[in-house]
Every structure is written in C-alpha cells, then in structure tokens.
N, CA, C and O atoms as a GROMACS GRO file, in nm:
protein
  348
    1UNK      N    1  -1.261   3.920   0.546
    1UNK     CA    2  -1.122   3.960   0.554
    1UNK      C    3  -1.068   3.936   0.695
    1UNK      O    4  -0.960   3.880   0.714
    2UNK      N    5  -1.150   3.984   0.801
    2UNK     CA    6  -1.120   3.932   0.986
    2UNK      C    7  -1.065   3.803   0.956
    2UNK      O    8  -0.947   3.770   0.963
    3UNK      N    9  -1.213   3.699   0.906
    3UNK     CA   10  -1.122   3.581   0.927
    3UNK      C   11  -1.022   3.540   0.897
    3UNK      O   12  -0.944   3.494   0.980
    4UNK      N   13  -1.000   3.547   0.786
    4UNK     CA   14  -0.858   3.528   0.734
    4UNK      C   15  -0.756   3.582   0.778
    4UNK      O   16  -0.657   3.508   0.779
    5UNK      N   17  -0.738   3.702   0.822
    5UNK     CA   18  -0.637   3.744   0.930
    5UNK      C   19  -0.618   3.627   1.047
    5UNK      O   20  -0.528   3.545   1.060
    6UNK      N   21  -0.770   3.656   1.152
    6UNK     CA   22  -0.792   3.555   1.245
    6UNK      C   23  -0.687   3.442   1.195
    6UNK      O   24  -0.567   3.447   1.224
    7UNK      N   25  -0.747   3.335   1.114
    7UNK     CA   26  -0.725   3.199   1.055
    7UNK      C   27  -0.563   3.200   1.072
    7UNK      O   28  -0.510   3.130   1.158
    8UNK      N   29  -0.478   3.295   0.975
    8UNK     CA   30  -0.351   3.333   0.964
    8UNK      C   31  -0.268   3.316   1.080
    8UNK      O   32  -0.161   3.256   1.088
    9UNK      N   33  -0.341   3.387   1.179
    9UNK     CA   34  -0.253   3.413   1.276
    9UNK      C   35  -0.251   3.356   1.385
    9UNK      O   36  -0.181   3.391   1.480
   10UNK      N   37  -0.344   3.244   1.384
   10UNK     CA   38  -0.401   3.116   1.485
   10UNK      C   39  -0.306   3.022   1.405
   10UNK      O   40  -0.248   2.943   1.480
   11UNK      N   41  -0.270   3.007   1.256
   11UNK     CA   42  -0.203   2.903   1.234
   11UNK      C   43  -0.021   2.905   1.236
   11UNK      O   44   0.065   2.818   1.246
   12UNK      N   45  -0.021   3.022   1.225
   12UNK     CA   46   0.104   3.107   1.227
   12UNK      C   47   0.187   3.095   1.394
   12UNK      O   48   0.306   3.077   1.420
   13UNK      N   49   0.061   3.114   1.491
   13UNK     CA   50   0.124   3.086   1.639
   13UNK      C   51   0.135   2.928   1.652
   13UNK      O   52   0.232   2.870   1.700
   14UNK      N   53   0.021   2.867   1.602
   14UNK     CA   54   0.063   2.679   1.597
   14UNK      C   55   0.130   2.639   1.553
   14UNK      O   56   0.147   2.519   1.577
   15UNK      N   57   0.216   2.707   1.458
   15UNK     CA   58   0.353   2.629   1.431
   15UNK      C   59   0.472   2.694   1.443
   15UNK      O   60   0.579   2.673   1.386
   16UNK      N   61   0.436   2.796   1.542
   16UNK     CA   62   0.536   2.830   1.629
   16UNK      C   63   0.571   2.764   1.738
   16UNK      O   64   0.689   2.754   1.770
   17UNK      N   65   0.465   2.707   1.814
   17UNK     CA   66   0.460   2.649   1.932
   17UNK      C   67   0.492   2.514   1.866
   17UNK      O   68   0.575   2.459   1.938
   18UNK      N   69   0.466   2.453   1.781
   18UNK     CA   70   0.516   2.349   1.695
   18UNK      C   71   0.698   2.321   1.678
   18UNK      O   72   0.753   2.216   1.647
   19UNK      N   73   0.736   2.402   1.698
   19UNK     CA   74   0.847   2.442   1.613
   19UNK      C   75   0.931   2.425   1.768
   19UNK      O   76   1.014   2.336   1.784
   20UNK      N   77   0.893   2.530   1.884
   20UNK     CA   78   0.945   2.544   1.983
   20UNK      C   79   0.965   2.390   2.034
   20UNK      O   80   1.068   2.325   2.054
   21UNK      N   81   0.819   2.356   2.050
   21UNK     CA   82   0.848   2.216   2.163
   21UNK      C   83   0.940   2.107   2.041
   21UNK      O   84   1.038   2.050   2.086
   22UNK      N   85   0.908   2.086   1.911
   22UNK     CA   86   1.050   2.030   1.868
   22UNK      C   87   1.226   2.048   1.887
   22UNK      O   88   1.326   1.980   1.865
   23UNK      N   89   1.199   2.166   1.933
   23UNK     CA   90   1.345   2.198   1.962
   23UNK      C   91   1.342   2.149   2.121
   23UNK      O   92   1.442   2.100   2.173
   24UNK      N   93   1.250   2.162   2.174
   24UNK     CA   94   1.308   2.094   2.316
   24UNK      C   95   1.302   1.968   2.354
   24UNK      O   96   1.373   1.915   2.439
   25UNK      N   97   1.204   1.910   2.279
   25UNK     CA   98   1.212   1.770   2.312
   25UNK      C   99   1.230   1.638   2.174
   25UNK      O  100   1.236   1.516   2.190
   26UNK      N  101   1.234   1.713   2.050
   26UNK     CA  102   1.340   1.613   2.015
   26UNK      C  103   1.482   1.585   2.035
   26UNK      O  104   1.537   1.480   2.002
   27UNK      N  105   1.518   1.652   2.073
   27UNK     CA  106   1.682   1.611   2.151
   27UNK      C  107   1.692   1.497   2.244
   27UNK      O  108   1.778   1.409   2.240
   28UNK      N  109   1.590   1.508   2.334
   28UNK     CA  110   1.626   1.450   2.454
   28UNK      C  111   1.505   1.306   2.358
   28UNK      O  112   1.484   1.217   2.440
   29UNK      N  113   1.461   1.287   2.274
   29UNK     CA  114   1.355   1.162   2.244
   29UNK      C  115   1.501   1.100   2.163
   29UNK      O  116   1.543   0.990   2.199
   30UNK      N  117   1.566   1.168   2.064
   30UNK     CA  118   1.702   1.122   2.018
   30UNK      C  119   1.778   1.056   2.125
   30UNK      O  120   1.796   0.934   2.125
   31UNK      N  121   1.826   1.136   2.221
   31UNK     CA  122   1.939   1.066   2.330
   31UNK      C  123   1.862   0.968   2.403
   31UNK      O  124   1.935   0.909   2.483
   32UNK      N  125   1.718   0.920   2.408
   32UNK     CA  126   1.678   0.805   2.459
   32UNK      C  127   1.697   0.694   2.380
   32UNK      O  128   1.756   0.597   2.427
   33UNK      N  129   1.640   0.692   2.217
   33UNK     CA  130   1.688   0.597   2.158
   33UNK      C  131   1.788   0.616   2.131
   33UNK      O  132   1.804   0.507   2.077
   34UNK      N  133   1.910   0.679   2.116
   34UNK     CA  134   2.011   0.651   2.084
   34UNK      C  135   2.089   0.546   2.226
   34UNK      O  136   2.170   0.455   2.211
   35UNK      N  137   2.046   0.582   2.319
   35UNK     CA  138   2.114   0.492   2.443
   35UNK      C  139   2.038   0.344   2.452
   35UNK      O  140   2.092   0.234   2.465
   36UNK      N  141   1.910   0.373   2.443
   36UNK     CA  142   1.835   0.220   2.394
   36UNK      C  143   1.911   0.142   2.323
   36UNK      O  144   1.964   0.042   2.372
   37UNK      N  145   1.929   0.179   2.184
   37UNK     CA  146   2.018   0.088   2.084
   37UNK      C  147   2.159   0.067   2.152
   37UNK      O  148   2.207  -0.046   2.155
   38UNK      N  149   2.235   0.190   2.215
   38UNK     CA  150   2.344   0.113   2.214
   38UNK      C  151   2.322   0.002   2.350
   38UNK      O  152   2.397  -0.096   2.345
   39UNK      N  153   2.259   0.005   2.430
   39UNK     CA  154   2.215  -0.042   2.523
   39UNK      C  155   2.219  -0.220   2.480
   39UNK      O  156   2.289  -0.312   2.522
   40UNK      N  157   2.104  -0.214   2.373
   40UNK     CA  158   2.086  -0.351   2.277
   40UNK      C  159   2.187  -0.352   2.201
   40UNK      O  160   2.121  -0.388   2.103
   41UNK      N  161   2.290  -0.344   2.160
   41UNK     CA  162   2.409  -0.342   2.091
   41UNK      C  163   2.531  -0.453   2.170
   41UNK      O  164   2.592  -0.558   2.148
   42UNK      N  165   2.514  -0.336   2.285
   42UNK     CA  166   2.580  -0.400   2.373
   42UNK      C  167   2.566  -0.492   2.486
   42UNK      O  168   2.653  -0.504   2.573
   43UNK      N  169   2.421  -0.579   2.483
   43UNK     CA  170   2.381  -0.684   2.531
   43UNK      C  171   2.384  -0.801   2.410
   43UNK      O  172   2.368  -0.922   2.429
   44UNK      N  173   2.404  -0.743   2.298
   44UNK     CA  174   2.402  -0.892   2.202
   44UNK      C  175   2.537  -0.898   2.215
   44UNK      O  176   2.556  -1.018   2.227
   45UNK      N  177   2.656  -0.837   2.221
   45UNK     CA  178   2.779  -0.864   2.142
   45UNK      C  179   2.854  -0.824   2.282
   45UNK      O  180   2.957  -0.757   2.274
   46UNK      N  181   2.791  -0.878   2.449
   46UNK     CA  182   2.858  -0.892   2.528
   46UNK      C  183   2.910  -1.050   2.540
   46UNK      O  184   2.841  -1.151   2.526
   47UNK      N  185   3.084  -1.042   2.577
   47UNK     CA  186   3.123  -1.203   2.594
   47UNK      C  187   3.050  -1.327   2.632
   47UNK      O  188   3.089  -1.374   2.739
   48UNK      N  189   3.000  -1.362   2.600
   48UNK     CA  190   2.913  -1.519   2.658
   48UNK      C  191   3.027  -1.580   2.794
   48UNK      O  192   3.146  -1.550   2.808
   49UNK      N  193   2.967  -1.645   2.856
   49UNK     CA  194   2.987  -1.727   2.963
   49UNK      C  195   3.091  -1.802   2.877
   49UNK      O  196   3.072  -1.844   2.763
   50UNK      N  197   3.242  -1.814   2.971
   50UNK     CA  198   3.362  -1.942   2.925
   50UNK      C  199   3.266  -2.015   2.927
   50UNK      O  200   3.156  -1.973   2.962
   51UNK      N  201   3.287  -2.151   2.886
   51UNK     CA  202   3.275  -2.326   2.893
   51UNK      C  203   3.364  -2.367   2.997
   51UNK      O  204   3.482  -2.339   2.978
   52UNK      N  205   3.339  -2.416   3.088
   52UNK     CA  206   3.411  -2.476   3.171
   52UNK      C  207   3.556  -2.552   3.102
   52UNK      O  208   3.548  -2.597   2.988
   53UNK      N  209   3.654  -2.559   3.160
   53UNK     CA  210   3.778  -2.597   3.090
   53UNK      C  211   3.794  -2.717   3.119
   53UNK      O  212   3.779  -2.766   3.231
   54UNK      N  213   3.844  -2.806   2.967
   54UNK     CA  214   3.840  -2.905   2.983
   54UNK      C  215   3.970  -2.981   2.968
   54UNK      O  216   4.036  -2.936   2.874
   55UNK      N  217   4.016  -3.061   3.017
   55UNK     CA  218   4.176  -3.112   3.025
   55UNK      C  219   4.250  -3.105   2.852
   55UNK      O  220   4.180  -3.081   2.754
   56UNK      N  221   4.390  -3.130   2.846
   56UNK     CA  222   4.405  -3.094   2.713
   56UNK      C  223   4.413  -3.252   2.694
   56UNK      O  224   4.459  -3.329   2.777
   57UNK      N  225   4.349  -3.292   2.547
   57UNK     CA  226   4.387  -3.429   2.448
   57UNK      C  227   4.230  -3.440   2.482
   57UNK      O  228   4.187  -3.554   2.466
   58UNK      N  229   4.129  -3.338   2.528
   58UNK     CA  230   4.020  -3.423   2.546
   58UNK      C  231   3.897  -3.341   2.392
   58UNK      O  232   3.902  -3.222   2.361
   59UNK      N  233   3.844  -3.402   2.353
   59UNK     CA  234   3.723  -3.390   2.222
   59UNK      C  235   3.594  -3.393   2.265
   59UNK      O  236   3.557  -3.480   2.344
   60UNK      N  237   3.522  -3.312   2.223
   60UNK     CA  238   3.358  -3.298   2.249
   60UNK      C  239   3.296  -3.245   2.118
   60UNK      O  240   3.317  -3.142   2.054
   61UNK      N  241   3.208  -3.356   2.099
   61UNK     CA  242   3.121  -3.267   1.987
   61UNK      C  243   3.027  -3.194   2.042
   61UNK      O  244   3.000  -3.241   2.152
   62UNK      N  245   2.968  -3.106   2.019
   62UNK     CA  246   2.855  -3.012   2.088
   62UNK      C  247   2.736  -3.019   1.947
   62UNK      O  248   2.617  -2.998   1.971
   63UNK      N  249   2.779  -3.048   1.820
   63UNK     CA  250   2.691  -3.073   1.728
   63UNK      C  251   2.663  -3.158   1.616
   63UNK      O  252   2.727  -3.097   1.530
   64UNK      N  253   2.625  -3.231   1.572
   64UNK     CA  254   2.627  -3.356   1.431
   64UNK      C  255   2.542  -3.311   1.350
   64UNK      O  256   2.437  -3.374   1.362
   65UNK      N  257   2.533  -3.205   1.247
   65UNK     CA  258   2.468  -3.193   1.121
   65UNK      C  259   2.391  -3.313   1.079
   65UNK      O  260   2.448  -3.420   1.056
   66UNK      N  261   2.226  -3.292   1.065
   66UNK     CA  262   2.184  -3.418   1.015
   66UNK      C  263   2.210  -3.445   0.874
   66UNK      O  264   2.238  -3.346   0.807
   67UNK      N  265   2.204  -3.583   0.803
   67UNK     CA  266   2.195  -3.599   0.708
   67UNK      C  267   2.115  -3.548   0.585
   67UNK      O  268   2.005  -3.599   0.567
   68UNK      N  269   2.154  -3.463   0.508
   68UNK     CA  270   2.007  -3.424   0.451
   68UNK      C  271   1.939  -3.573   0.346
   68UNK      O  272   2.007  -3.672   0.316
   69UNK      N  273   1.816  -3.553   0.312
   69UNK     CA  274   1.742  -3.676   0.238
   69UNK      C  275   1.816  -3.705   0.160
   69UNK      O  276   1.853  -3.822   0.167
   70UNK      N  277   1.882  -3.609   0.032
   70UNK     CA  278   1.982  -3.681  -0.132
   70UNK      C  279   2.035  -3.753  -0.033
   70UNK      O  280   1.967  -3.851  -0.004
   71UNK      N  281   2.159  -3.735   0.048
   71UNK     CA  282   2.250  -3.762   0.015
   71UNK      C  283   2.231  -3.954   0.086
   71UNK      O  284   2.309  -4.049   0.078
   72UNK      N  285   2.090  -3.943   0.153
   72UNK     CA  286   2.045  -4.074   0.216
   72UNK      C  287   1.994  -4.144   0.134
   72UNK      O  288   2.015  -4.265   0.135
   73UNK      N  289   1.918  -4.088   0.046
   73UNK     CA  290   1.858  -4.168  -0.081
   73UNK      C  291   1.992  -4.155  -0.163
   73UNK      O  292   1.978  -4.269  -0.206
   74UNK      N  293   2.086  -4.123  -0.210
   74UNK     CA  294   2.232  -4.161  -0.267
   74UNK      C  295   2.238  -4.302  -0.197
   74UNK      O  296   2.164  -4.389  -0.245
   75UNK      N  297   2.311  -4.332  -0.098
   75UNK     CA  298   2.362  -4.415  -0.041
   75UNK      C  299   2.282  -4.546  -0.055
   75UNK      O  300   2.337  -4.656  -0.053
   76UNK      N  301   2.164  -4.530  -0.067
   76UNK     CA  302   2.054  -4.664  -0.049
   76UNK      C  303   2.027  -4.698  -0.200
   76UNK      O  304   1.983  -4.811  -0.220
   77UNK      N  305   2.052  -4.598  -0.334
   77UNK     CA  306   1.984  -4.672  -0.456
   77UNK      C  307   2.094  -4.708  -0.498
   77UNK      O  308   2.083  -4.714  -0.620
   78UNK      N  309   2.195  -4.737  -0.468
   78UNK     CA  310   2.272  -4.914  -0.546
   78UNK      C  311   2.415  -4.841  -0.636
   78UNK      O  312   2.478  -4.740  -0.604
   79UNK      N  313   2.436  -4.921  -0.740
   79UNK     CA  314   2.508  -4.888  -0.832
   79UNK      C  315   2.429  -4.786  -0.938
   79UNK      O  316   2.309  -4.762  -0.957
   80UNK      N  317   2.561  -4.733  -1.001
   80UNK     CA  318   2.530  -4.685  -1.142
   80UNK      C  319   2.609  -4.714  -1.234
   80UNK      O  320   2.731  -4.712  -1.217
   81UNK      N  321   2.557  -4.744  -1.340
   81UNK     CA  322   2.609  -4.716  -1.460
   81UNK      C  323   2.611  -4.580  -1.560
   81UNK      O  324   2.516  -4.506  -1.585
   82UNK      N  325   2.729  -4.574  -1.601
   82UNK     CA  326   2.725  -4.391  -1.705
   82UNK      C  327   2.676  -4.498  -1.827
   82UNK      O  328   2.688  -4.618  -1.850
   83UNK      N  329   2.620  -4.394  -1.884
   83UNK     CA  330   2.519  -4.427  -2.010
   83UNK      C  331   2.585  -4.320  -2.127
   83UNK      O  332   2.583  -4.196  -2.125
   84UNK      N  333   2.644  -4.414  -2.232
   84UNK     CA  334   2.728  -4.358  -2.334
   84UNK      C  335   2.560  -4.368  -2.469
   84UNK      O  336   2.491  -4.467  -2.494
   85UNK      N  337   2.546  -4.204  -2.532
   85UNK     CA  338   2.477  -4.240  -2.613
   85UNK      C  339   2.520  -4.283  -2.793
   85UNK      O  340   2.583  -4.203  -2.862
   86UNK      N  341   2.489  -4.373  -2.828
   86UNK     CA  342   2.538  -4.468  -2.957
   86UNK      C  343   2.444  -4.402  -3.077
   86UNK      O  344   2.339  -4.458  -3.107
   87UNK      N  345   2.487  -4.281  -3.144
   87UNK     CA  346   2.420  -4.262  -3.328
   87UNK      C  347   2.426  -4.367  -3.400
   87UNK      O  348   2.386  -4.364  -3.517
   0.00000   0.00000   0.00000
C-alpha cells in the first residue's frame, strides 16, 4: 500500500513539474519559430534586384523553350493523308 502511495505521488509531482516548465518555455520555443518562418517568408518574397534599364524600342530574350521531341518528329515525317474508311 506505501508503494503505491509512494509511486502516486512521485508521478503526480512529475507532471507537475511537467506541466510548469511547459508553461514557461513553450511560449518562448513558439515565438522562435514563429519569427524563423516569418523571417523565411520574408527572404523569399523580398523584391529581387531591378535589371539594369534598358533604352526604350530595345528586345531581349532571356529564354527559348526547347522544342519538345512530337512536335520535332511532326515536322520531319512528311505528308499525311486522312484515311476515309469504305463498308
């Protein structure tokens, strides 16, 4: 019967002390990641560097989409004919 009192009241103070240090230091583990993220939030979706300015009437490509394979193998097999089927 001791022990079980004992047992009780050893587990009873551990999640008291459980209980306490969550209240003090999950707050402050929250307000770290919460400033982390916005931190990274606001390094992705800060303005990028202008492009240097370039006179007006002037054109630059910066990219050319490659060709994908169909549409290269299109171009190279020839003619077609539509094929009407005859009962």
């Amino acid at each position: 019967m001791m022990a079980l009192l004992k047992f009780l009241f050893i587990t009873i103070l551990v999640m008291w002390l459980i209980k306490m240090l969550a209240r003090l230091l999950l707050p402050v583990l929250f307000k770290k990641m919460v400033s982390k993220a916005q931190q990274h939030v606001n390094n992705q979706y800060t303005r990028p560097q202008e492009p240097p300015h370039r006179p007006a009437g002037k054109i630059s490509v910066d990219y050319v989409p490659p060709k994908d394979k169909e549409a290269r193998a299109a171009d190279k097999a020839g003619d077609f004919i539509d094929f009407e089927e005859v009962k």
